[in-house]
C-alpha positions as CSV (number, residue, x, y, z in Angstrom):
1,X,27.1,11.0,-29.1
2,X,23.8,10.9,-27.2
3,X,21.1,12.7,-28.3
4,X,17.8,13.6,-25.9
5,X,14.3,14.5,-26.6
6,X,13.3,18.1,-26.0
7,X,11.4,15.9,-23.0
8,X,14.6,14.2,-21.6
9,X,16.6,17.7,-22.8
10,X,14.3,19.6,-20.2
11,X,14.9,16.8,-17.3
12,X,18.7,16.8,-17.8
13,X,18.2,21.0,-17.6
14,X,17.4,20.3,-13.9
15,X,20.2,18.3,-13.0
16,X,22.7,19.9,-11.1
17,X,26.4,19.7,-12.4
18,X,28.2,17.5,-10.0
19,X,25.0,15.8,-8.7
20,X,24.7,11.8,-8.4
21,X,22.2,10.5,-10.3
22,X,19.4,7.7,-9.8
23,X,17.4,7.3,-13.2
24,X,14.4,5.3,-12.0
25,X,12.6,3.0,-15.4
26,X,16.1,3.6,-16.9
27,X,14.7,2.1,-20.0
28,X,17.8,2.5,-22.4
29,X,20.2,5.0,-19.7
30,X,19.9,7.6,-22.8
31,X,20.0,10.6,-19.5
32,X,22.1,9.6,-17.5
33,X,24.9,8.6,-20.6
34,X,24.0,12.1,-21.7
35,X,24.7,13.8,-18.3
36,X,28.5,11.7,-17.9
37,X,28.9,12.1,-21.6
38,X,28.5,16.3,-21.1
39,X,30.6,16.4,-18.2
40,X,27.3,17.6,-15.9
41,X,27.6,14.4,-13.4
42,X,30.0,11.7,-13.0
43,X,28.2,8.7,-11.6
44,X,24.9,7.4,-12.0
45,X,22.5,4.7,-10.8
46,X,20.5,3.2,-13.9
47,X,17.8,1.2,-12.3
48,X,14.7,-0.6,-13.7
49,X,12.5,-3.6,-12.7
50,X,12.5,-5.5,-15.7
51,X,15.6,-6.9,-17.0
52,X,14.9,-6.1,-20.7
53,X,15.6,-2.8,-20.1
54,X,18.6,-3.2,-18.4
55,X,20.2,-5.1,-21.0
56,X,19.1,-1.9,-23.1
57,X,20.8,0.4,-20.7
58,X,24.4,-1.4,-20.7
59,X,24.0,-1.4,-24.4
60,X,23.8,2.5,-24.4
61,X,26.6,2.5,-22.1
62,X,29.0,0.2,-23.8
63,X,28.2,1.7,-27.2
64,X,29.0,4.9,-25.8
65,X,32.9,3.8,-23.6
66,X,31.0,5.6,-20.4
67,X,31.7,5.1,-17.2
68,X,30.5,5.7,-14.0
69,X,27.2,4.1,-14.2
70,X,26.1,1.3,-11.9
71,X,23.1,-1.0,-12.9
72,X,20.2,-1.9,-10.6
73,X,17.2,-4.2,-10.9
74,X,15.0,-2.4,-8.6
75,X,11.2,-1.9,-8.0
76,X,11.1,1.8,-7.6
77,X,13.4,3.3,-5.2
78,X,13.0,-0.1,-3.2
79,X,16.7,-1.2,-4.7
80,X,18.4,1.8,-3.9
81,X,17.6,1.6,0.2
82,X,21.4,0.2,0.4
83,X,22.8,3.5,-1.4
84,X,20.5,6.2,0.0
85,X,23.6,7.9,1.4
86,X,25.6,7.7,-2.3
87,X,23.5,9.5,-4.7
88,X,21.5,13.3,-3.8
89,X,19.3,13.3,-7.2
90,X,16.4,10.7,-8.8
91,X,14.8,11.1,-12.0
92,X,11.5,9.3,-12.8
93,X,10.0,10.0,-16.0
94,X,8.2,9.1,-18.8
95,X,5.8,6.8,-16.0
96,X,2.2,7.8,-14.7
97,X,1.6,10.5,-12.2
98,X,0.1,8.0,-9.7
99,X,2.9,4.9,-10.2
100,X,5.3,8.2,-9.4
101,X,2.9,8.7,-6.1
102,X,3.3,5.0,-6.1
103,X,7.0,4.5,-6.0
104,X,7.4,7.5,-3.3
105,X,5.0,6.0,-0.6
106,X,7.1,2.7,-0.9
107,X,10.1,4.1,-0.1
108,X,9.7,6.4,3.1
109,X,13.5,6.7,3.9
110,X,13.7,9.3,0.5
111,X,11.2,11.8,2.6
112,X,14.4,13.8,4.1
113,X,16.1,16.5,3.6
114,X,19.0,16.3,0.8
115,X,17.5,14.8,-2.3
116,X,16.3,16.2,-5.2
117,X,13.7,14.6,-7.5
118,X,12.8,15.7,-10.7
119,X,9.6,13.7,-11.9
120,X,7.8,13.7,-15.0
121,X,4.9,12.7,-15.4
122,X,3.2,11.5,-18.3
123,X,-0.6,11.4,-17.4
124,X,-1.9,12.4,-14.0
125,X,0.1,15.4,-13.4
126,X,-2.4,17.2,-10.8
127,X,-2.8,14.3,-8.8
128,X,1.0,13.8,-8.0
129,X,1.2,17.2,-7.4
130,X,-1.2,17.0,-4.8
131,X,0.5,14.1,-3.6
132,X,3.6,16.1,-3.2
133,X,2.0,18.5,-1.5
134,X,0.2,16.5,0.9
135,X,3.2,14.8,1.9
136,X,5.8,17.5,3.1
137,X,7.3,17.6,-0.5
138,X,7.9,21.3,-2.5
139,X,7.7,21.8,-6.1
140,X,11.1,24.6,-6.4
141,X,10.3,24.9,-10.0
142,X,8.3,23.9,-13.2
143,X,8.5,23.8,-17.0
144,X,6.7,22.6,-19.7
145,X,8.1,20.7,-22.8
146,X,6.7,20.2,-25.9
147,X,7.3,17.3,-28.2
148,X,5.4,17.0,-31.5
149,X,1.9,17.9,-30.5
150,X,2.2,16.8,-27.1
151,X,3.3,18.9,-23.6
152,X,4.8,17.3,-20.9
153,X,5.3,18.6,-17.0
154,X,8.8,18.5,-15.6
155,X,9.1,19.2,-11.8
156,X,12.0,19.8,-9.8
157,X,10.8,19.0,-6.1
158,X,12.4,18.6,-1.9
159,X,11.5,17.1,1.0
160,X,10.5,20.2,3.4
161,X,7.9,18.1,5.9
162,X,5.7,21.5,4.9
163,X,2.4,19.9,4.2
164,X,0.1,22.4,1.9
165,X,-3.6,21.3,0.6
166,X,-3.4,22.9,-2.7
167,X,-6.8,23.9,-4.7
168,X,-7.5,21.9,-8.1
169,X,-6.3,24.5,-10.5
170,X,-3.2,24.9,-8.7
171,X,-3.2,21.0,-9.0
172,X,-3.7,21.2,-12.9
173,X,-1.4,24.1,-14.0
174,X,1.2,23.5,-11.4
175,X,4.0,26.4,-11.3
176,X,4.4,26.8,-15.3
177,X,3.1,30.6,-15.6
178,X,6.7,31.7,-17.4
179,X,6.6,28.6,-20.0
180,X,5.9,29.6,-23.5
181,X,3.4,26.9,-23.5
182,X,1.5,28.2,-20.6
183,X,-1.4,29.2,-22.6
184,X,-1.7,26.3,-24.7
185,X,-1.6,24.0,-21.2
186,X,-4.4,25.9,-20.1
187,X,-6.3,25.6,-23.0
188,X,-5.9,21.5,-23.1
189,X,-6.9,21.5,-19.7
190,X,-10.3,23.7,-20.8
191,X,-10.9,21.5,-24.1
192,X,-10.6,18.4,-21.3
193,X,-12.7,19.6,-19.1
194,X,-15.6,20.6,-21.7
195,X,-15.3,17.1,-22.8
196,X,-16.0,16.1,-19.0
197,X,-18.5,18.2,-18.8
198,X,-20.4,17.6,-22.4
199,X,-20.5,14.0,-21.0
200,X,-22.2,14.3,-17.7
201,X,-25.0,16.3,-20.0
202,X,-25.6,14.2,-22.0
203,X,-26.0,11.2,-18.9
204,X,-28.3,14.0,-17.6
205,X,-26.8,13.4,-14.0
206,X,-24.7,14.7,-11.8
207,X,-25.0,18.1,-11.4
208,X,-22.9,19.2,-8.7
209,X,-20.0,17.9,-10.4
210,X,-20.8,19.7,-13.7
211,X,-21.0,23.3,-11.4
212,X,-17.3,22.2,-10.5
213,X,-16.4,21.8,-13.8
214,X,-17.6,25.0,-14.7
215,X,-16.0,27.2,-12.6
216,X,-13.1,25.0,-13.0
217,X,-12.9,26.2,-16.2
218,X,-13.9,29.7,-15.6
219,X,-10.9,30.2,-12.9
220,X,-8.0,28.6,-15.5
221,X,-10.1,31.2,-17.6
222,X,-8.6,34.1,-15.0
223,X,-5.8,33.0,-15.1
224,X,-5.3,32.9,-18.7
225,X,-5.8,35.4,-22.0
226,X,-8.5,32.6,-23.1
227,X,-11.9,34.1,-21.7
């Protein structure tokens, strides 16, 4: 049997049953061997850019007698240009928000209509989300999970061509009001920005960026049982 993360858990929660899969920095193919093994998708993609983790991928595979899942050496979404009409869904996770940003600019034939991507990120969340939004993509939905002491973003996002310029608390908190680890999100993002801002005091410099982090702080406050 496969076991998941709570992380990976919350990815494979936006997969949608009889979806075809493209798990981009496969690593070890734990999601999509849990998604064939569960009977939510059939086939899968696995595709990294370093060989080491392949070989750890068709290890998981083999291990596990599933099939269905189709090994690819690929930069990004680069390999997968040749099956762009054979799979409607691509996970990235567990990479940086801006590789994600990255990986998306290189491959301009995924900007249509028809694919899902569910991306998280591990550092740099408000920057891909602005990314996303910049670029005609739509977050649908949002989570947060919460391994250890640590809170990841998962995002569930279409092509729409819709560009949107979204403001920087938008950007930070994303669309993760219903999670149950809303308020303690917020408050990492306060205790962050406090650090940022103790910082610049104590270089004695820059003071229109320390007024931006201050009402930074003061709108998550609204938005937020923390004031």
């Amino acid at each position: 049997m496969i076991h998941l993360t709570p992380r990976l858990l919350s990815v494979a929660a936006y997969v949608t049953k009889g979806s075809v899969l493209a798990d981009i920095g496969t690593d070890h193919a734990y999601l999509p061997a849990y998604l064939i093994e569960n009977g939510i998708i059939a086939r899968a993609f696995a595709c990294d850019i370093h060989e080491g983790p392949m070989q750890n991928a068709k290890t998981t595979v083999n291990d596990a007698g599933i099939t269905g899942v189709e090994f690819i050496l690929s930069d990004g979404l680069q390999g997968l240009e040749p099956h762009k009409d054979t799979f409607d869904t691509a996970v990235m996770a567990g990479m940086g928000g801006e590789l994600m940003c990255d990986i998306l600019s290189a491959a301009p034939w995924c900007r249509r209509e028809g694919y899902t991507f569910i991306l998280q990120p591990m550092s740099r969340a408000n920057t891909l989300r602005r990314y996303l939004y910049a670029h005609g993509f739509e977050i649908l939905h949002e989570s947060i999970a919460k391994e250890k002491d640590k809170l990841y973003n998962i995002m569930k996002v279409r092509f729409t061509s819709n560009t949107v310029n979204i403001r920087e608390v938008e950007a930070l908190l994303g669309k993760t009001t219903d999670s149950e680890y809303y308020e303690e999100l917020c408050a990492r993002e306060i205790k962050r920005l406090q650090k940022m801002y103790a910082a610049f005091a104590r270089a004695n410099h820059m003071q229109p960026e320390q007024e931006k982090i201050l009402e930074l702080i003061k709108e998550i406050e609204r938005y937020t049982c923390l004031q």
